[in-house]
LUMLUMDREN-2810 file (N, C-alpha, C; in Angstrom, 1 decimal):
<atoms>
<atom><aa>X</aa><ch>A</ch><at>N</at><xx>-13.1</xx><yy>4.8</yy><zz>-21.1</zz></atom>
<atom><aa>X</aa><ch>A</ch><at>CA</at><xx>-12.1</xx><yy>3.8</yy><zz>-20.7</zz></atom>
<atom><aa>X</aa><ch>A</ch><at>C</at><xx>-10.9</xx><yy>4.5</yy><zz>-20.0</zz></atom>
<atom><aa>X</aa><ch>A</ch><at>N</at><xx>-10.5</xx><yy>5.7</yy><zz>-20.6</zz></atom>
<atom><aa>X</aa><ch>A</ch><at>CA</at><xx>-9.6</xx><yy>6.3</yy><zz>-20.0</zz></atom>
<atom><aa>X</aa><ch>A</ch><at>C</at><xx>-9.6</xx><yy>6.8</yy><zz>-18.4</zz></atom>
<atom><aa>X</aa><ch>A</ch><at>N</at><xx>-11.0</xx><yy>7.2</yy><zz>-18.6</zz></atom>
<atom><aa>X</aa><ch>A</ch><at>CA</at><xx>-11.5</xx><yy>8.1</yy><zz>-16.5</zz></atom>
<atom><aa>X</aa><ch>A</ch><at>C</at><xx>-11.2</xx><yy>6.9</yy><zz>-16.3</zz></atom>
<atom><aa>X</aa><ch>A</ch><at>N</at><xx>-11.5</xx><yy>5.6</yy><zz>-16.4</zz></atom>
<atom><aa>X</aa><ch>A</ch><at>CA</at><xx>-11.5</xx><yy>4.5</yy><zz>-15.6</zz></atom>
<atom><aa>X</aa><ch>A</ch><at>C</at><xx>-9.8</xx><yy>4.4</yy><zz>-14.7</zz></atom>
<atom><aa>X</aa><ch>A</ch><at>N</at><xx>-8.9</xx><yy>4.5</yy><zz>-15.8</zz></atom>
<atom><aa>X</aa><ch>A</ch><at>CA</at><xx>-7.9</xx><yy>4.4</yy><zz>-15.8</zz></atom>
<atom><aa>X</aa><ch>A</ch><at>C</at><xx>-7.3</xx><yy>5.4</yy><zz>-14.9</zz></atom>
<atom><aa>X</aa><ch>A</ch><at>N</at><xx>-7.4</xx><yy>6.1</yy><zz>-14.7</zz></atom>
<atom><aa>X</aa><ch>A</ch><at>CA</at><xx>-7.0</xx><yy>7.5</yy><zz>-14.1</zz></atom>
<atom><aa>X</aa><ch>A</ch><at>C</at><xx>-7.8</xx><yy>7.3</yy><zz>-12.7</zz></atom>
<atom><aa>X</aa><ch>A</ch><at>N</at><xx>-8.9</xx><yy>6.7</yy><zz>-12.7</zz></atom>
<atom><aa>X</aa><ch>A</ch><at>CA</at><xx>-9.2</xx><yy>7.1</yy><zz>-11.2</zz></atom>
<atom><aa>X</aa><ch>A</ch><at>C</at><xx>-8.9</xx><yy>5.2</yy><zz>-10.5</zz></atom>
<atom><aa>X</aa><ch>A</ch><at>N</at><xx>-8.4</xx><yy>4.5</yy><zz>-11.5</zz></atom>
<atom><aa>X</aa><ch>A</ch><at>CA</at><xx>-8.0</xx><yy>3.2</yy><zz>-10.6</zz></atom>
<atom><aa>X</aa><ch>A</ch><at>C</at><xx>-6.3</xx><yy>3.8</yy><zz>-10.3</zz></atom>
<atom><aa>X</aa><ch>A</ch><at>N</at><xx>-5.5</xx><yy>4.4</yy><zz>-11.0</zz></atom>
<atom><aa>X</aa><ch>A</ch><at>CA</at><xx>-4.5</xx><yy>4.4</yy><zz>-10.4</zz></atom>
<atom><aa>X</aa><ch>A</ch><at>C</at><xx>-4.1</xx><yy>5.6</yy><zz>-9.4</zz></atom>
<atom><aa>X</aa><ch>A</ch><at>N</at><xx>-5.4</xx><yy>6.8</yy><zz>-9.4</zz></atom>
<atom><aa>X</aa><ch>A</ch><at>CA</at><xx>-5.3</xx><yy>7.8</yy><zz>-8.7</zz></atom>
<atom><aa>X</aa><ch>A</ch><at>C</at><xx>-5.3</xx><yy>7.3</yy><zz>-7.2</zz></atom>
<atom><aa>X</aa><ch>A</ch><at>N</at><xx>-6.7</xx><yy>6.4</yy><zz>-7.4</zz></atom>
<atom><aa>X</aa><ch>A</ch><at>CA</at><xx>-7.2</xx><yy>5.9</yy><zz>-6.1</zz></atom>
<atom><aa>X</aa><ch>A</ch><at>C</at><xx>-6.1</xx><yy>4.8</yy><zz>-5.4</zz></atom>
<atom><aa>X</aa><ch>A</ch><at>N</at><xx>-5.5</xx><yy>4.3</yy><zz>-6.6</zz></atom>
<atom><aa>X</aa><ch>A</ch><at>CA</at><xx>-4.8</xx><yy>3.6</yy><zz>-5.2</zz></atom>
<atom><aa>X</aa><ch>A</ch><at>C</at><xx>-3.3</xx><yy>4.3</yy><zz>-4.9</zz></atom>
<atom><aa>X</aa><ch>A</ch><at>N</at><xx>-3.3</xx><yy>5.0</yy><zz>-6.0</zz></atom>
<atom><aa>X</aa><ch>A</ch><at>CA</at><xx>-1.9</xx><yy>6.1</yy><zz>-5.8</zz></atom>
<atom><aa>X</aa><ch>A</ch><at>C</at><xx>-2.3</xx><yy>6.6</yy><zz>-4.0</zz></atom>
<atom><aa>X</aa><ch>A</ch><at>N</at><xx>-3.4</xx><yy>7.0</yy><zz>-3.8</zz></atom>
<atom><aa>X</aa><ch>A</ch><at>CA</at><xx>-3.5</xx><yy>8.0</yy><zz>-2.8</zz></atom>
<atom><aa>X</aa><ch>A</ch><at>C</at><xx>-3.7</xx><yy>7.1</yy><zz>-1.9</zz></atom>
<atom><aa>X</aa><ch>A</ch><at>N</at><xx>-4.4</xx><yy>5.6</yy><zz>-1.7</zz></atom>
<atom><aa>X</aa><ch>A</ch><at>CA</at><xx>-4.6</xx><yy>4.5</yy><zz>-1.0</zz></atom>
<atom><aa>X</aa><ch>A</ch><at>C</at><xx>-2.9</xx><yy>4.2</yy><zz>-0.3</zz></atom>
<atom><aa>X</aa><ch>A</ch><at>N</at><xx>-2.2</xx><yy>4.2</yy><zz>-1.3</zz></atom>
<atom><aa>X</aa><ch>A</ch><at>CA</at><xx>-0.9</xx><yy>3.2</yy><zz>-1.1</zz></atom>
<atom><aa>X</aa><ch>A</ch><at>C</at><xx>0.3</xx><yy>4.2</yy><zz>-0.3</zz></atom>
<atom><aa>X</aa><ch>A</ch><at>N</at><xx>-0.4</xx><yy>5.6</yy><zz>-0.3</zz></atom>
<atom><aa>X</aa><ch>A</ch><at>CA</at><xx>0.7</xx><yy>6.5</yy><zz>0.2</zz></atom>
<atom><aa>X</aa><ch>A</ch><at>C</at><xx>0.5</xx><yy>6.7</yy><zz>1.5</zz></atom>
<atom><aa>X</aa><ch>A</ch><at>N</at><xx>-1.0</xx><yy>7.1</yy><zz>1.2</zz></atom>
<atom><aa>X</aa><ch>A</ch><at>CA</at><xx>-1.6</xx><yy>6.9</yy><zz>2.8</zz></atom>
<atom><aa>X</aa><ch>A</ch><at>C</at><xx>-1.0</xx><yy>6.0</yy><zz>3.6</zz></atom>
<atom><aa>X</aa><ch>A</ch><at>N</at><xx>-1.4</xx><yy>4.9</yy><zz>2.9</zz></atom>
<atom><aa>X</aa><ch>A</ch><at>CA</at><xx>-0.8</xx><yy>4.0</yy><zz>4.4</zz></atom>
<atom><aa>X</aa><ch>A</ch><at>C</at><xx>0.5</xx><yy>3.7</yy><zz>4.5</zz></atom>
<atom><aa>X</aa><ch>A</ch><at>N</at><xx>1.4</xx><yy>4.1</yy><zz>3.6</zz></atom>
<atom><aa>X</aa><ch>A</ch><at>CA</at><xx>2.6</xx><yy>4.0</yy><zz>3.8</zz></atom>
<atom><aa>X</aa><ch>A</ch><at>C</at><xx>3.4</xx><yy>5.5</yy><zz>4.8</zz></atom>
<atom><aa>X</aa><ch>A</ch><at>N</at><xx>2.8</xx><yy>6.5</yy><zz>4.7</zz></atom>
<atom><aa>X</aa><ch>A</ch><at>CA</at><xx>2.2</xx><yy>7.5</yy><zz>5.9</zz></atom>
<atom><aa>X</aa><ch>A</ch><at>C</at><xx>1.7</xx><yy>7.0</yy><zz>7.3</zz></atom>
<atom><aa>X</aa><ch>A</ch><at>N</at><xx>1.1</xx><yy>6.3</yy><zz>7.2</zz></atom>
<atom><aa>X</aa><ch>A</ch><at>CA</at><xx>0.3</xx><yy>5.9</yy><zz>8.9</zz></atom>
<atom><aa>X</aa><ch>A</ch><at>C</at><xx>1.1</xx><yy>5.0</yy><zz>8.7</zz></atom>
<atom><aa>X</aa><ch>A</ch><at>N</at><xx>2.1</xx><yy>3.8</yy><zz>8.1</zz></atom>
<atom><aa>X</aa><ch>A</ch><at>CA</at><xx>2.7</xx><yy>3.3</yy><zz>8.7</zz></atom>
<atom><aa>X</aa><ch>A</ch><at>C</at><xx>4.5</xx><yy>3.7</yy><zz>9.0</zz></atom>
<atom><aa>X</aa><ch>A</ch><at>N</at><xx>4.6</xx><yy>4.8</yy><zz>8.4</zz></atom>
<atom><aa>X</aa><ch>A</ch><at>CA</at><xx>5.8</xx><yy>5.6</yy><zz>9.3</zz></atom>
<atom><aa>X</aa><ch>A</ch><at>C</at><xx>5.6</xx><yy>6.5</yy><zz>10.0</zz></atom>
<atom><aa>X</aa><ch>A</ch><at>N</at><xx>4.7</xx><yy>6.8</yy><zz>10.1</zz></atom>
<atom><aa>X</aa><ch>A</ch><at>CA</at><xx>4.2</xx><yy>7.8</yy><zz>11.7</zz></atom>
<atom><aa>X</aa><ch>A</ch><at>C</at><xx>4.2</xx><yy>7.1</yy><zz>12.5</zz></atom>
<atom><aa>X</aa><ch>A</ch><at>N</at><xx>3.1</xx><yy>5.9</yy><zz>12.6</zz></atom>
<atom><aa>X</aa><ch>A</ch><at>CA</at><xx>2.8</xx><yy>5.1</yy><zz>13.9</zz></atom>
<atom><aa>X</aa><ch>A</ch><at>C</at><xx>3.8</xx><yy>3.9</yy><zz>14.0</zz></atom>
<atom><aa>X</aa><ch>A</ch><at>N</at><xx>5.0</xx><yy>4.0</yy><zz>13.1</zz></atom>
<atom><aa>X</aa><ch>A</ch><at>CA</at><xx>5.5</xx><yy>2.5</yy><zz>13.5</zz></atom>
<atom><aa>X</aa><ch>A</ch><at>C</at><xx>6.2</xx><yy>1.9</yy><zz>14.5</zz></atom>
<atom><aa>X</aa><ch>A</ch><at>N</at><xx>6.6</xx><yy>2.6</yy><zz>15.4</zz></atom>
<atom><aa>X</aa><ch>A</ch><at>CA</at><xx>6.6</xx><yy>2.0</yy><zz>16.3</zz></atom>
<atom><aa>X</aa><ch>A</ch><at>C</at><xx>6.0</xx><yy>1.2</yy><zz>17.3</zz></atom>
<atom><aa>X</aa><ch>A</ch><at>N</at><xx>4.3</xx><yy>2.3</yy><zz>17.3</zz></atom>
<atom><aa>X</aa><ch>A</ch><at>CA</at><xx>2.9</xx><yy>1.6</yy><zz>18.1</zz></atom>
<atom><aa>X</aa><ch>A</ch><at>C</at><xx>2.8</xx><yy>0.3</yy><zz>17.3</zz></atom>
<atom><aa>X</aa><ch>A</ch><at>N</at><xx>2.9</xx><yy>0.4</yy><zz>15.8</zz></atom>
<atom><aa>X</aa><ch>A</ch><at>CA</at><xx>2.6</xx><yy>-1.1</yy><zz>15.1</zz></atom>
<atom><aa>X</aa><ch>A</ch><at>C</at><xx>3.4</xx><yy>-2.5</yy><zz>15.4</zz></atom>
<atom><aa>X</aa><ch>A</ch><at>N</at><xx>5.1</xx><yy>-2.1</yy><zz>15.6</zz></atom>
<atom><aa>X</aa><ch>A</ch><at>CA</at><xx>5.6</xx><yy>-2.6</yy><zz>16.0</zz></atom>
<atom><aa>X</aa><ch>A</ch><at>C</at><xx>5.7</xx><yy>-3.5</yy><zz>17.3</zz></atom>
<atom><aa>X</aa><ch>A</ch><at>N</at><xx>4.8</xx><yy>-2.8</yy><zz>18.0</zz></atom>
<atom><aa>X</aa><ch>A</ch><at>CA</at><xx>4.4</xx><yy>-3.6</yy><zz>19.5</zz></atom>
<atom><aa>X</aa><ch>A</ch><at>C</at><xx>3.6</xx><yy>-4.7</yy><zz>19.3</zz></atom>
<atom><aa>X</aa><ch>A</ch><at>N</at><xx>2.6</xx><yy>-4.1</yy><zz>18.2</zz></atom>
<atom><aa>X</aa><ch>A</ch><at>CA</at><xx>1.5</xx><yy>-5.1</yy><zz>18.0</zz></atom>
<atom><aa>X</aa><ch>A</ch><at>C</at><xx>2.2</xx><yy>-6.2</yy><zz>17.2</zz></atom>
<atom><aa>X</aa><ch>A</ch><at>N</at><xx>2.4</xx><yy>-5.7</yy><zz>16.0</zz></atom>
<atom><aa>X</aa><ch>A</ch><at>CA</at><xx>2.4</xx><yy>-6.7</yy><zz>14.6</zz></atom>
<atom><aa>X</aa><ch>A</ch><at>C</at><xx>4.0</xx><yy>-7.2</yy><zz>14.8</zz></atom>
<atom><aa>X</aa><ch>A</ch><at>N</at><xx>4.6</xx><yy>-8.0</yy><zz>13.8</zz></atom>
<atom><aa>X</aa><ch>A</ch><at>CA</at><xx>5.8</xx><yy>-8.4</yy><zz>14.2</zz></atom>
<atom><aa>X</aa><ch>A</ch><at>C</at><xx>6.8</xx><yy>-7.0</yy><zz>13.3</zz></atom>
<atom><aa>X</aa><ch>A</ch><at>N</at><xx>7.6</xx><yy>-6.8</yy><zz>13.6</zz></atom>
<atom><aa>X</aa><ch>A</ch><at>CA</at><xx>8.3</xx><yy>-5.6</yy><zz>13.1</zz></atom>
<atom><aa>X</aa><ch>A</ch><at>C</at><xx>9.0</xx><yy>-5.8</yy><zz>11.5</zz></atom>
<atom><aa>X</aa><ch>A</ch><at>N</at><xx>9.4</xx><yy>-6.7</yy><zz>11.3</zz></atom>
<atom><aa>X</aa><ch>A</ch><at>CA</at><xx>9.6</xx><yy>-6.9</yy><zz>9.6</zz></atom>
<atom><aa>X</aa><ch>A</ch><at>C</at><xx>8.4</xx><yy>-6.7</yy><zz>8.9</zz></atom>
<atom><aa>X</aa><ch>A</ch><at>N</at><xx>7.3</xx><yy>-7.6</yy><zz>9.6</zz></atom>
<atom><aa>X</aa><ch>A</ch><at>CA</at><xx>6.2</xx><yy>-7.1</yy><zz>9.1</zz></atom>
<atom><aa>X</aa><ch>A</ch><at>C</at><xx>5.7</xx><yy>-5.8</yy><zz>8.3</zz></atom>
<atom><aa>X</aa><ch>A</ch><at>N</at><xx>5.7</xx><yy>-4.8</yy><zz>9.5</zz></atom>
<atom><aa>X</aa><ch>A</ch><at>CA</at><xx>5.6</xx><yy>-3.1</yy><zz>9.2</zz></atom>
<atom><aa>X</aa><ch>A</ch><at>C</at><xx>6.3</xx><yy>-2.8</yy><zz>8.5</zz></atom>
<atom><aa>X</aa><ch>A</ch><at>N</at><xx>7.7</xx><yy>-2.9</yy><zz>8.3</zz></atom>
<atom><aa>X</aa><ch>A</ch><at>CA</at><xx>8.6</xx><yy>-2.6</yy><zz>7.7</zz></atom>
<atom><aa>X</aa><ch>A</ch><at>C</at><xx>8.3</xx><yy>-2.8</yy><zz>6.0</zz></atom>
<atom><aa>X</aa><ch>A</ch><at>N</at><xx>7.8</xx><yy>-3.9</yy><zz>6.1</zz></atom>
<atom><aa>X</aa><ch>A</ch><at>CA</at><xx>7.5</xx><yy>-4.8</yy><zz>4.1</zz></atom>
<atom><aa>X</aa><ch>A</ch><at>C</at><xx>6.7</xx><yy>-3.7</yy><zz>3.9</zz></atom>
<atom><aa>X</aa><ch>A</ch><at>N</at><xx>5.4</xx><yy>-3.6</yy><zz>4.9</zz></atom>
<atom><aa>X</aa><ch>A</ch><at>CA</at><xx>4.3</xx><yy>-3.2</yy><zz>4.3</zz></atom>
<atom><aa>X</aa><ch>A</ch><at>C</at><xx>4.6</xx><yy>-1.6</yy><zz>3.9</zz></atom>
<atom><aa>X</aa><ch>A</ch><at>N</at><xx>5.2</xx><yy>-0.6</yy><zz>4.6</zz></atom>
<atom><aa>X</aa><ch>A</ch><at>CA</at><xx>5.9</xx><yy>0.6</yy><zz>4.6</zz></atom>
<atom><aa>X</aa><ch>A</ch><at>C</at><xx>6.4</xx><yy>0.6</yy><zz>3.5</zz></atom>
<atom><aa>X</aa><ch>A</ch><at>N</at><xx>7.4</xx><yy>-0.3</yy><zz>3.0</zz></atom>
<atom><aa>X</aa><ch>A</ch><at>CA</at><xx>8.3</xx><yy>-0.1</yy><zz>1.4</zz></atom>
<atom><aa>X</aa><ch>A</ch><at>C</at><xx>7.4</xx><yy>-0.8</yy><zz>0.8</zz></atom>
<atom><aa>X</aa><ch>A</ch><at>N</at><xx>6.6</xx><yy>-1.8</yy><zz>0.4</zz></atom>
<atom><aa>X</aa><ch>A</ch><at>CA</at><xx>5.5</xx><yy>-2.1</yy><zz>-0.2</zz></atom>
<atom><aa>X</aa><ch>A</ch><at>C</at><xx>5.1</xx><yy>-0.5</yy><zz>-1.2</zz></atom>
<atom><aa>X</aa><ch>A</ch><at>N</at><xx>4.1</xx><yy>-0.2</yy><zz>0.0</zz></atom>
<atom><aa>X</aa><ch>A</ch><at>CA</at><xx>2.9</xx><yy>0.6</yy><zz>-0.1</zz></atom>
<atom><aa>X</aa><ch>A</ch><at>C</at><xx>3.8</xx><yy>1.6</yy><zz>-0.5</zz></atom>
<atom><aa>X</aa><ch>A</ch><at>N</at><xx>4.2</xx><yy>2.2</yy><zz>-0.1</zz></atom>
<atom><aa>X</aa><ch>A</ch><at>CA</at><xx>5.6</xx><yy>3.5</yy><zz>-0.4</zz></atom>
<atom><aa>X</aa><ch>A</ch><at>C</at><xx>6.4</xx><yy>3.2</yy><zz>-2.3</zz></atom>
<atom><aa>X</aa><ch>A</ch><at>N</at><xx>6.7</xx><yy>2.2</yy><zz>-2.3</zz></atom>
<atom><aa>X</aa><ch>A</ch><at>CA</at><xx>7.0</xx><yy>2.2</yy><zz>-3.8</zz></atom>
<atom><aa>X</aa><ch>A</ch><at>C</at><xx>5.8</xx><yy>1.8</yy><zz>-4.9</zz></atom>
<atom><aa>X</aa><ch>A</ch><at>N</at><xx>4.8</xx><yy>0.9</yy><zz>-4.0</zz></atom>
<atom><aa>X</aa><ch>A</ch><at>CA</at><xx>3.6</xx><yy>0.7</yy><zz>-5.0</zz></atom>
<atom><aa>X</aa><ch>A</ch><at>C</at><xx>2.8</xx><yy>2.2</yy><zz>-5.1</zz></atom>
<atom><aa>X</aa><ch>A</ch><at>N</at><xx>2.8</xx><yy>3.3</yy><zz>-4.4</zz></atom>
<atom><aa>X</aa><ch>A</ch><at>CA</at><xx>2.2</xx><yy>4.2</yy><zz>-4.6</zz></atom>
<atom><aa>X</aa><ch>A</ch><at>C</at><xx>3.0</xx><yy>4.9</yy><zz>-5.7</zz></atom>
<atom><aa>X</aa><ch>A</ch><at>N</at><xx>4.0</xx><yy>5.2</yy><zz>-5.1</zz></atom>
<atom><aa>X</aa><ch>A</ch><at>CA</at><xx>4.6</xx><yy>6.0</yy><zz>-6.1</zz></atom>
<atom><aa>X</aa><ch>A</ch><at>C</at><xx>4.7</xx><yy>5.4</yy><zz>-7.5</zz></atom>
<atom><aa>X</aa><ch>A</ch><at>N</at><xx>5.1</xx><yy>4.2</yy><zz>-7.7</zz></atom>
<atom><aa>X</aa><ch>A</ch><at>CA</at><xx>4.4</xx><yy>3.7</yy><zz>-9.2</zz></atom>
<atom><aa>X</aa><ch>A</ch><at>C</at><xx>3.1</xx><yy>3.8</yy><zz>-9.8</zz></atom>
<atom><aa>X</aa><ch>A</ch><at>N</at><xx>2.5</xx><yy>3.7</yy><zz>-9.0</zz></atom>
<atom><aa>X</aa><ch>A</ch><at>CA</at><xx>1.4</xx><yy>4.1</yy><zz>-9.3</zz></atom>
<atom><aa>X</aa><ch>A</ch><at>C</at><xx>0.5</xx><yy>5.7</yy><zz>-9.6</zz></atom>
<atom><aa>X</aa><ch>A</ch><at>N</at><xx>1.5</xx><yy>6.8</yy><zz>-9.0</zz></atom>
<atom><aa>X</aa><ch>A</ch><at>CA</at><xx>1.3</xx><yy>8.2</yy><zz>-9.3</zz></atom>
<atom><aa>X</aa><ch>A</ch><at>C</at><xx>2.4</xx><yy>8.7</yy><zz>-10.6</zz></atom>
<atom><aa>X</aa><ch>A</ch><at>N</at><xx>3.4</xx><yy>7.3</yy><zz>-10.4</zz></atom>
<atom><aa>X</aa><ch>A</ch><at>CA</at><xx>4.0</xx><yy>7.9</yy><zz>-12.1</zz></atom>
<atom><aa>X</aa><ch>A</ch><at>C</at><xx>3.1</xx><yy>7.1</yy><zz>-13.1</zz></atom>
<atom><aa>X</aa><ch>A</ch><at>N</at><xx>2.4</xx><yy>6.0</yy><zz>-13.2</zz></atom>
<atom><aa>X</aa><ch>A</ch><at>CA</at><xx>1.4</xx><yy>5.7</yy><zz>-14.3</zz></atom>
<atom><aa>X</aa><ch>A</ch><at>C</at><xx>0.5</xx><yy>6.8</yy><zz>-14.0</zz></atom>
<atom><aa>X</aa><ch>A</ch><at>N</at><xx>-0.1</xx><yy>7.1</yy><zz>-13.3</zz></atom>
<atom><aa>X</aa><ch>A</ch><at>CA</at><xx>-1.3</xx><yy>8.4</yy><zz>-13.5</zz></atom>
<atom><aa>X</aa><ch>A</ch><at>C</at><xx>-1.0</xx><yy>9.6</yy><zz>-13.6</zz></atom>
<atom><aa>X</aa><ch>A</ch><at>N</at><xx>0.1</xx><yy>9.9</yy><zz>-13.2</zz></atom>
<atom><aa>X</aa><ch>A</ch><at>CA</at><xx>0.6</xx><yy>11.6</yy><zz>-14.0</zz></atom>
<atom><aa>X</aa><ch>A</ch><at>C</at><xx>1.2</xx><yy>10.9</yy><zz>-15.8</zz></atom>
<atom><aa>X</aa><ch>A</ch><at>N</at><xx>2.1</xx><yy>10.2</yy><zz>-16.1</zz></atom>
<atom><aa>X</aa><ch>A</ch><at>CA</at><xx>2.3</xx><yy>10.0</yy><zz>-17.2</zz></atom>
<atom><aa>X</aa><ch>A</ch><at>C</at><xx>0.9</xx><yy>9.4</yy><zz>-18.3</zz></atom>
<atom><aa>X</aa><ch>A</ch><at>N</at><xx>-0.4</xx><yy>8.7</yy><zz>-17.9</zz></atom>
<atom><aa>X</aa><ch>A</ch><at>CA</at><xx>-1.1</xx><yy>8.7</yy><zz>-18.3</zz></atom>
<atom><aa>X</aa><ch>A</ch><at>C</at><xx>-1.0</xx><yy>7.3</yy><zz>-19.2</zz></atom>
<atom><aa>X</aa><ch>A</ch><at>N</at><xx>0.2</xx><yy>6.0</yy><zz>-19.0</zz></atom>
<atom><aa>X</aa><ch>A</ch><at>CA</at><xx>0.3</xx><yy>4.9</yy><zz>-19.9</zz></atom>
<atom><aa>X</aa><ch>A</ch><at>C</at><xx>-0.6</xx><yy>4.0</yy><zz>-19.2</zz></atom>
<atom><aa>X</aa><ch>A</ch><at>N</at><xx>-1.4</xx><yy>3.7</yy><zz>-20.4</zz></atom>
<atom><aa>X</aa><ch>A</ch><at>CA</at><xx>-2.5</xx><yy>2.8</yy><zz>-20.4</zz></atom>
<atom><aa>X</aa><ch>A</ch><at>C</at><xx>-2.3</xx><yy>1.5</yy><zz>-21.2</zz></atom>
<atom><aa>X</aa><ch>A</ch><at>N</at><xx>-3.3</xx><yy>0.4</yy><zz>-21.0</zz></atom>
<atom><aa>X</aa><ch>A</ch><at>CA</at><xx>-2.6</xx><yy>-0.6</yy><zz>-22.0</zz></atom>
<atom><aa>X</aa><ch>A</ch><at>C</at><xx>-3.6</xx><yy>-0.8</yy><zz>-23.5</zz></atom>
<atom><aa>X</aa><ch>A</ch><at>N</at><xx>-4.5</xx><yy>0.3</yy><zz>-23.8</zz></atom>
<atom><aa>X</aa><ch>A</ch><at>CA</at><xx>-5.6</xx><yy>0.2</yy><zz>-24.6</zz></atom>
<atom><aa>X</aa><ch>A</ch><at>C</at><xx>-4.6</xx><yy>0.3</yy><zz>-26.3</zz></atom>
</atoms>
C-alpha cells in the first residue's frame, strides 16, 4: 500500500512540474493560442500542485 503511495504522488509530482515547465517556457506561443489567464491558472495550478505533491512524497504522509 505504501509503493502505491509513493509512486501516485511521485508520478504526478513529476507530471505537475513538467507542465508547469512547458508552460513557462512556451508561454508566450500558448498565449497566442489559448486565452492568456488561461496559461497563467494552469502554470500556478500545476506549479503549486506539484510541489505539494513532492512535499507529501519526500515527507512520506499517507492516510493509512
Amino acid at each position: 500500500m505504501l509503493g502505491q503511495y509513493y509512486l501516485a504522488t511521485g508520478a504526478g509530482a513529476f507530471l505537475l512540474v513538467a507542465l508547469a515547465v512547458i508552460t513557462g517556457l512556451f508561454g508566450r506561443q500558448l498565449r497566442k493560442v489559448f486565452p492568456g489567464r488561461k496559461v497563467l491558472l494552469t502554470h500556478k495550478v500545476c506549479a503549486l500542485g506539484g510541489v505539494l505533491l513532492a512535499l507529501l512524497h519526500v515527507l512520506g504522509a499517507h492516510g493509512d
